[in-house]
C-alpha positions in Angstrom: -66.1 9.9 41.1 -63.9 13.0 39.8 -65.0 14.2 36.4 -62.8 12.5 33.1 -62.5 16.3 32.2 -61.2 17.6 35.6 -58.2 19.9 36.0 -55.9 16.4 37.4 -57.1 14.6 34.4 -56.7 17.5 32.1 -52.7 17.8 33.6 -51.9 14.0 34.2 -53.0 12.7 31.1 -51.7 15.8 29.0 -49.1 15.1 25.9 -46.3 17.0 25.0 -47.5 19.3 22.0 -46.0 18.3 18.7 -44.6 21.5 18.8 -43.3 24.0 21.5 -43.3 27.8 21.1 -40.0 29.9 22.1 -37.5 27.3 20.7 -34.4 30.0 21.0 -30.3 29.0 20.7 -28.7 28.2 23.5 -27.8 31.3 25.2 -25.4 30.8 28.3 -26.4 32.5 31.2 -23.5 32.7 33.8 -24.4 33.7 37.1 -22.0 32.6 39.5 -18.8 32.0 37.8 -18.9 34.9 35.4 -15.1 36.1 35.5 -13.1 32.9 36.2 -12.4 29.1 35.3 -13.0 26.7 38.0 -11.5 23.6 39.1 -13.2 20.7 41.2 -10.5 18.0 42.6 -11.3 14.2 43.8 -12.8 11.1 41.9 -13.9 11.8 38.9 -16.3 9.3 37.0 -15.5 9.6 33.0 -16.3 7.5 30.4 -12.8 5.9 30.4 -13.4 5.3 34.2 -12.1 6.8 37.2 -9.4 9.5 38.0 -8.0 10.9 40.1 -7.8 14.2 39.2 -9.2 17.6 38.3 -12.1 18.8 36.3 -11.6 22.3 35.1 -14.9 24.1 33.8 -14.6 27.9 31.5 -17.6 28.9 29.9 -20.0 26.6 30.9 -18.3 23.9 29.5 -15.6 20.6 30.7 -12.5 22.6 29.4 -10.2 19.7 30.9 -10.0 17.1 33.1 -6.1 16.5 34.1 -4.1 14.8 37.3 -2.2 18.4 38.2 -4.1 21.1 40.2 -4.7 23.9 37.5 -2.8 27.1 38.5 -4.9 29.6 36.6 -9.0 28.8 38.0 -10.1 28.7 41.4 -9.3 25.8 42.8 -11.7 23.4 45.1 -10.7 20.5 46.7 -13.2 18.2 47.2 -12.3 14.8 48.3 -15.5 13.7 46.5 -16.6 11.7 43.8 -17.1 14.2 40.8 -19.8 12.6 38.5 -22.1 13.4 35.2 -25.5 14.9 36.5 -28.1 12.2 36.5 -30.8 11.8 34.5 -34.3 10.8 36.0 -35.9 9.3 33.3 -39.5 8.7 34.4 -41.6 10.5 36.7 -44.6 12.9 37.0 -43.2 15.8 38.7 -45.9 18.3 39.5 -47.1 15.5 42.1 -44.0 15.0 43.6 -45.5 17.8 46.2 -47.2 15.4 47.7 -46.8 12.7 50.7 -45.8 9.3 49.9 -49.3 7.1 49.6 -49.2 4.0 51.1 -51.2 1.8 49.2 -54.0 -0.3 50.8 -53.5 -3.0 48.4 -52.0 -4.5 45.2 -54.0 -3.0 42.3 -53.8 -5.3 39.0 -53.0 -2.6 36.5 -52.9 1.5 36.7 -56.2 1.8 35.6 -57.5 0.3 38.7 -55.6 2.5 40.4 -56.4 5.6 39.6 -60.0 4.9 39.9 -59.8 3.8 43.6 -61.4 6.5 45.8 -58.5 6.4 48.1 -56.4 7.6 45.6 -59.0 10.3 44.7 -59.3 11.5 48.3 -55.2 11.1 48.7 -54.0 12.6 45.7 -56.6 13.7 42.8 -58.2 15.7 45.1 -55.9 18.3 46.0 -54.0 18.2 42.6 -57.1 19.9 41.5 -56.8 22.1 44.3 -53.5 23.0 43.8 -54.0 23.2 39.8 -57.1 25.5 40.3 -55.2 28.2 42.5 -51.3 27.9 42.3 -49.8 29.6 39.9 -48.3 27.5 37.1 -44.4 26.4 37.5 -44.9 26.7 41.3 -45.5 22.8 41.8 -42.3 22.2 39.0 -40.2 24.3 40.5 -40.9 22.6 43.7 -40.2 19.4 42.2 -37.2 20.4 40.1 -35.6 21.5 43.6 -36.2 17.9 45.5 -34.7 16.5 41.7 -31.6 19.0 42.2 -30.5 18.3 45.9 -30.7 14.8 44.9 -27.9 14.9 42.3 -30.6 15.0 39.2 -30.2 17.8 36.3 -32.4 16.5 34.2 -35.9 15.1 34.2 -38.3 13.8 32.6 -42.4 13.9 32.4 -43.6 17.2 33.4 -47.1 18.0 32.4 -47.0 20.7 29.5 -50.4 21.9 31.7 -48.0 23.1 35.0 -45.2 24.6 33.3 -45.1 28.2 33.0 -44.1 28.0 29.8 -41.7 26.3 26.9 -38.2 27.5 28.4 -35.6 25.2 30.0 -36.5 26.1 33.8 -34.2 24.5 36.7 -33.6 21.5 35.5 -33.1 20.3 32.3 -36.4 18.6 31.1 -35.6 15.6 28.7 -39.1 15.6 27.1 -39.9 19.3 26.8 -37.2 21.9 25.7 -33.6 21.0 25.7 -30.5 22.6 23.7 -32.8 24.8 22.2 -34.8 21.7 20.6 -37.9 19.9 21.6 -36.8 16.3 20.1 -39.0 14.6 22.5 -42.5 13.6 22.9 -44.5 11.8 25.5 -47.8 10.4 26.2 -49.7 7.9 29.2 -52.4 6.0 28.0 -52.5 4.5 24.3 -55.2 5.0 22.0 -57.1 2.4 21.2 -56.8 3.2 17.0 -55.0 5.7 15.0 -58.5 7.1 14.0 -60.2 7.4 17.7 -59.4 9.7 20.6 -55.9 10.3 20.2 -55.0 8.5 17.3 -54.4 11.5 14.7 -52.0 13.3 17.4 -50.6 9.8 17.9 -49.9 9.4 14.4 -48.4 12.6 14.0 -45.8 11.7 16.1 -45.4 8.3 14.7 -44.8 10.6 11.3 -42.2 13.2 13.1 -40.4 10.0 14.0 -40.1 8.9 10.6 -39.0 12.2 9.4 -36.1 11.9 11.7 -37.9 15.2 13.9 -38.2 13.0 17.3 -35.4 10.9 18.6 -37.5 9.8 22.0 -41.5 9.0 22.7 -42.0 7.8 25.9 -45.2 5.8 26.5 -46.7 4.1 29.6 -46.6 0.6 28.4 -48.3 -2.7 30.2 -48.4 -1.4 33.4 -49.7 -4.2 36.1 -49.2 -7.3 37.4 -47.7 -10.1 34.6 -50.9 -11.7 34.6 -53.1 -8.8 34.1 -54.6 -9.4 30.6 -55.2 -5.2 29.8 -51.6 -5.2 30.3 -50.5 -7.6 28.6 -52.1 -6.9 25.3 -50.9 -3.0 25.1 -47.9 -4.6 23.4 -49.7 -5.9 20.8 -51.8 -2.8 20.6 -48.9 -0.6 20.4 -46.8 -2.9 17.7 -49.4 -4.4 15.6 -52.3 -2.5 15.8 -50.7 1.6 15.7 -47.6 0.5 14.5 -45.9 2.3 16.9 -42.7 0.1 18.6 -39.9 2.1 16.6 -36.8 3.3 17.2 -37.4 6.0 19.0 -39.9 4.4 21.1 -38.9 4.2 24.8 -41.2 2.6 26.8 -42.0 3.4 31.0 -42.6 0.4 33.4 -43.5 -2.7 31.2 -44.4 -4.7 33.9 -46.3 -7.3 32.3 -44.1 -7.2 29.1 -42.2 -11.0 28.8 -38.8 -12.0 27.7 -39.8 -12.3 24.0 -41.5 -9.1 23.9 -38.8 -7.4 25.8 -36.8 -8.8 22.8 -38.4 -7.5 20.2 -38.8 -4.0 21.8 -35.0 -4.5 21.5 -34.8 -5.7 18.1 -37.0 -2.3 17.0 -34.4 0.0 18.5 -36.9 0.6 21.7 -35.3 1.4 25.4 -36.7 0.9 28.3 -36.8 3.1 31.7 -37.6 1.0 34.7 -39.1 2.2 37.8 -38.8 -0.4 40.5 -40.0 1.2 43.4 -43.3 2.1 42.5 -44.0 -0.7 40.7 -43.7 -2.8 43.5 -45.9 -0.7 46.0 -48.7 -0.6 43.7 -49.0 -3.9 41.9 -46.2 -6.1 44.4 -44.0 -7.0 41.5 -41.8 -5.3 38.8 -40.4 -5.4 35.4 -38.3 -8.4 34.4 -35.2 -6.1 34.3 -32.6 -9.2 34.3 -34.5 -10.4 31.4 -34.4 -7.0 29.8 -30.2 -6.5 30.2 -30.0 -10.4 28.8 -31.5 -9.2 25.5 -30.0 -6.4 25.1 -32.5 -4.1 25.6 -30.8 -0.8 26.8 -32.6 0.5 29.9 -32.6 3.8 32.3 -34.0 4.2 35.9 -36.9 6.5 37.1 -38.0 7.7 40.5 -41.6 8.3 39.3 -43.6 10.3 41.6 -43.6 10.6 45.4 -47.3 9.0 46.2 -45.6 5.8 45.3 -42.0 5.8 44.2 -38.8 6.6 45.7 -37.9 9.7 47.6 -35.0 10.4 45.2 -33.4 8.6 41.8 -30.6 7.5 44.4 -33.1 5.5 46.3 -34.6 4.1 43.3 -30.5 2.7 42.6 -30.7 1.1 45.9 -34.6 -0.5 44.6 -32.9 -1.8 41.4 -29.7 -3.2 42.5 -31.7 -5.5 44.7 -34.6 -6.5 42.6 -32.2 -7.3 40.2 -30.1 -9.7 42.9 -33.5 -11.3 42.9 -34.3 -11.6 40.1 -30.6 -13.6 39.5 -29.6 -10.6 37.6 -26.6 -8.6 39.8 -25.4 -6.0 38.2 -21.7 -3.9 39.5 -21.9 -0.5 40.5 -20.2 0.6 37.7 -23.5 -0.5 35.7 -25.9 0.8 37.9 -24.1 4.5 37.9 -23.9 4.0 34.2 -28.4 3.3 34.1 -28.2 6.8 35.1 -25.6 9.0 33.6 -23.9 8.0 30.5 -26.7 5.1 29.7 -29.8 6.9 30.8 -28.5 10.1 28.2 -28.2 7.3 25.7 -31.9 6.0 26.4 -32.7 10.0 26.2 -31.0 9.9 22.5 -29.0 13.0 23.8 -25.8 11.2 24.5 -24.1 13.2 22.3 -24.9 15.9 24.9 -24.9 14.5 28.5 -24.2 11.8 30.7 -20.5 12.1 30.9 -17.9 14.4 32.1 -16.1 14.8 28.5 -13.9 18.1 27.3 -16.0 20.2 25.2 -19.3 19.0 26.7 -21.5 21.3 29.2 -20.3 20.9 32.7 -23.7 19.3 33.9 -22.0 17.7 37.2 -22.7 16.6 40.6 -20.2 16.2 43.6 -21.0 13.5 46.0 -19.3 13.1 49.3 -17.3 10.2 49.5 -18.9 6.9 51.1 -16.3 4.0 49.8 -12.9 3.8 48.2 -14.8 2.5 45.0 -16.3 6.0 43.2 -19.1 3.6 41.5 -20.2 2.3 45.4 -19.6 5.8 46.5 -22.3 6.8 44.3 -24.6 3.9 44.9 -24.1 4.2 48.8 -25.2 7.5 48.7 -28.1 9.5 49.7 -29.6 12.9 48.7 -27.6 13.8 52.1 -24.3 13.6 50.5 -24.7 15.5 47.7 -22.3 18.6 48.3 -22.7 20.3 44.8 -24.8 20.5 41.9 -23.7 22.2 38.7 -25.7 23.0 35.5 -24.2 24.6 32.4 -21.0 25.4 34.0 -23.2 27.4 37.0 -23.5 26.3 40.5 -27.6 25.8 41.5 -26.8 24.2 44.5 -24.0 23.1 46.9 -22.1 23.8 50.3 -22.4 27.2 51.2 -18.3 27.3 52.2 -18.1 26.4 48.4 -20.8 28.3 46.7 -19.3 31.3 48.7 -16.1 31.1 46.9 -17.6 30.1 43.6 -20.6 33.1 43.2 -19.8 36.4 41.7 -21.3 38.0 44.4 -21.5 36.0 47.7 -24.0 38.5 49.1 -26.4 37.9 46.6 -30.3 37.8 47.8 -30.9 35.0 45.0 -28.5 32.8 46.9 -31.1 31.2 49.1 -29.9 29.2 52.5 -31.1 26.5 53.2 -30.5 23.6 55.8 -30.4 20.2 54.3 -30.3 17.2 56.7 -28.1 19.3 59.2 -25.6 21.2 56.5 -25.9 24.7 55.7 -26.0 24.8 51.8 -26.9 27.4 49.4 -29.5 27.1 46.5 -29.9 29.3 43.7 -33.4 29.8 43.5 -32.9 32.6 40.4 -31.1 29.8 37.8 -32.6 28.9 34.9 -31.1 26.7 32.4 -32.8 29.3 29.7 -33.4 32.2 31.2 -37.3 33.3 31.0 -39.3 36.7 31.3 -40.3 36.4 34.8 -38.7 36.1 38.2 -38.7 33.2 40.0 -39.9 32.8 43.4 -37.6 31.7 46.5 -38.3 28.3 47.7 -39.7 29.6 51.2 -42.2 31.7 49.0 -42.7 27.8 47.1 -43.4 26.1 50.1 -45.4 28.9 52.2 -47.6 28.8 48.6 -48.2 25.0 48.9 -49.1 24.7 52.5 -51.4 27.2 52.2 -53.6 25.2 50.2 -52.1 21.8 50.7 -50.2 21.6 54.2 -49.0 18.2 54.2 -46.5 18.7 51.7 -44.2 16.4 50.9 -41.0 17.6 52.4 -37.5 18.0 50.0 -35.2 17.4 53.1 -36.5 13.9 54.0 
């Protein structure tokens, strides 16, 4: 059995600090479209639904969105479905190097889990491998790239422990640094008391919450099977005992959490982000989402890791929409797109900052290849295959390389890494950084050739 105090433990079980050095203004960093406004044409989702239209972006920001083709920005014709970046809103992203684990059985809660010794041999294993001679921000950055070509600017739950520092790297990171504010804080197991291991740092965010400092503290919450009694008493544990179910409190998985306590998470202010896939794989059943939307309990989706969730937040859409059928729940596609743009940044509390494609906001955007005539069943239809263009701050990170050619200030440029994803020649640029930081960053075939080295069954990003 792997040490309590091992280098996985140390990184998995890590909180967010209540504070984060380096917390700078937002300093726009344009890369690619330094000289000129842009326009995208096609379907484009906005919060007053779909248009058919243009979305023009100057200075990093939605500077319009109109029917007419501008006349003064470059102009790209899609044929798309222009969206809001999504927002992955649970997941552990330093593992998502790994291969997908295929459970050997239902485990009743997560503890069980993690203390099975196929999991240590599959997983715990070489994370401290990879934690104990990688550089840190090597395994993030690998992960913020499969979160990119999937459509996702912004995540959520990277270990304070593997980042290389407190900057805004590829993506935007919901629970770290953001906007030049760390607003967030987040945290696996409870403590058992707000005077034993934990408690004190517990509390303080409990007090930082009150003071109107944190808007969002994600917590692992009864995690297991419905009948599992650990489970099912973290609710109590986290309401009545540390007095911590609060307004800010958004709580990950909930799988043994019932209707009435779903309701009074809902009554406190909570949200909820629901990861079905994994859930299922590990304990063969999943949160009573249905239950959850019928109380009005507002709720996000999460990939979680690779060992045992989807391959990409656009699978886990494809999970959802069908637990939820059985669960005698349907939900449109309108709804579902909305659990992860406009309604996840809402669960994030930065709604006021992204989620939709609004004038004045930053042109966080994704363009997706068209699948139906609907934009919303476009989205849900589609794969990590389809995504054409990604778009962070008004710069281009990744997309076709026809169109990232026409777009770049310099289409020569060595940080312009090609790449073939499922068959398409696309272009990602492995240089951007949301904030820019002191060092350079490393080209994904320097990633990957660093990974294999010690790891070589690496989960691959083009899958």
């Amino acid at each position: 059995m792997a040490s309590k105090d091992d280098p996985f433990t140390t990184a998995y079980l890590a909180r967010m600090p209540d504070t984060l050095e380096g917390t700078v203004p937002v300093r726009p960093r344009p890369r690619t479209l330094p000289r000129e406004a842009i326009a995208l044409g096609g379907q484009v989702i906005t919060p007053d639904g779909v248009r058919k239209g243009w979305v023009r972006i100057e200075g990093g920001t939605v500077a319009a969105i109109t029917t007419r083709r501008p006349t003064t920005a470059l102009a790209i014709q899609t044929d798309g479905v222009i969206l809001p970046g999504m927002l992955d809103l649970h997941g552990h992203p330093e593992f998502n190097v790994f291969s997908p684990w295929e459970p050997p059985k239902s485990y009743v809660n997560r503890y069980s889990w993690r203390a099975s010794k196929p999991y240590q041999d599959l997983v715990r294993t070489p994370q401290n491998d990879l934690l104990t001679q990688l550089p840190k921000g090597v395994q993030l950055r690998y992960a913020e790239i499969r979160a990119l070509v999937g459509g996702v600017t912004a995540i959520q739950g990277a270990s304070i422990v593997t980042q290389k520092g407190s900057h805004e790297s590829m993506v935007r990171n919901v629970d770290g640094m953001i906007f030049g504010e760390h607003r967030a804080r987040a945290a696996i197991d409870l403590p058992t008391s707000l005077t034993g291991r934990g408690g004190p740092e517990f509390q303080n965010v409990l007090d930082a919450i009150a003071a109107g400092e944190v808007d969002a503290h994600y917590l692992h919450l009864a995690e297991g099977m419905r009948d599992n009694e650990r489970s099912q008493k973290e609710f109590g544990l986290l309401a009545d005992t540390l007095k911590g179910l609060t307004k800010a409190t958004v709580i990950i998985h909930g799988t043994a959490l019932s209707r009435d306590q779903l309701g009074q998470a809902a009554d406190a202010g909570a949200r909820l982000v629901w990861s079905p896939q994994s859930n299922l794989r590990l304990y063969g059943e999943t949160t009573r989402a249905g239950d959850a939307l019928d109380v009005g309990l507002p709720m996000a989706l999460g990939a979680d890791w690779l060992p045992s969730g989807s391959m990409s937040l656009l699978g886990e859409m494809k999970v959802a929409r069908q637990q939820l059928v059985e669960q005698d729940h349907p939900i449109t596609a309108k709804d579902l797109v909305t659990m992860v743009t406009s309604g996840a940044a809402e669960v994030a509390a930065l709604g006021g900052k992204l989620g939709s494609l609004e004038v004045g906001r930053v042109a966080d955007l994704v363009v997706m290849a068209r699948q139906d005539d609907d934009a919303y069943e476009s989205v849900c239809d589609s794969t990590p295959a389809d995504v054409e263009l990604v778009m962070i701050g008004g710069d281009v990170a990744y997309g076709r390389a026809d169109w990232v050619t026409q777009l770049a200030a310099d289409a020569a440029d060595p940080d312009l890494e090609p790449v073939l994803a499922w068959g398409r020649s696309m272009l990602l640029d492995t240089s951007f950084e949301v904030v820019p930081g002191g060092d350079p960053t490393p080209r994904l075939s320097s990633i990957r050739s660093s990974l294999t080295k010690i790891y070589p069954p690496v989960g691959p990003i083009w899958a």
